[in-house]
C-alpha angles and dihedrals in degrees: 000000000000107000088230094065093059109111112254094020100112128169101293089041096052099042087055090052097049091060087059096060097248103129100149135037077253089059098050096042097075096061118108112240098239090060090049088048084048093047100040110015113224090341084065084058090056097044086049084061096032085063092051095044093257107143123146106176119122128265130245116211094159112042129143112274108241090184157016141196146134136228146199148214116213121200085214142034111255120231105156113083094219092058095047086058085055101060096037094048083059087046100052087033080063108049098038 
């Protein structure tokens, strides 16, 4: 997985890692805790379990929808206007 995907790893975080050469979980699963911790302080300790699966925190089932959409796979590219209305007018039909 991309190291910028990882949860927590914003811009900055992920710039500093890619000079060092860490683009991928891969990547940053082969640095000894005690240089994450160096590089990163106690965030270093939670990317060092984020790239083994360790992640304790709880879960939220229940949690307020910030979103909501709907999408499509088309067997073909569109090209004619009345058939793209169409679609997006499903589309809009389903989510509203």
């Amino acid at each position: 997985m991309p190291i910028g995907k990882f949860f927590g790893v914003g811009e900055v975080t992920e710039a500093k890692l890619r000079e060092l050469g860490i683009t991928t979980g891969k990547d940053l699963k082969q640095l000894p805790l005690e240089r994450l911790q160096d590089l990163f302080g106690k965030r270093g300790t939670i990317l060092y379990q984020f790239a083994r699966g360790q992640d304790d925190r709880e879960v939220e089932p229940e949690r307020e929808r910030k979103s909501v959409g709907k999408e499509t796979t088309l067997e073909h590219d569109l090209s004619d206007q009345a058939e793209m209305l169409a679609v997006l007018e499903h589309l809009s039909e389903q989510v509203a």
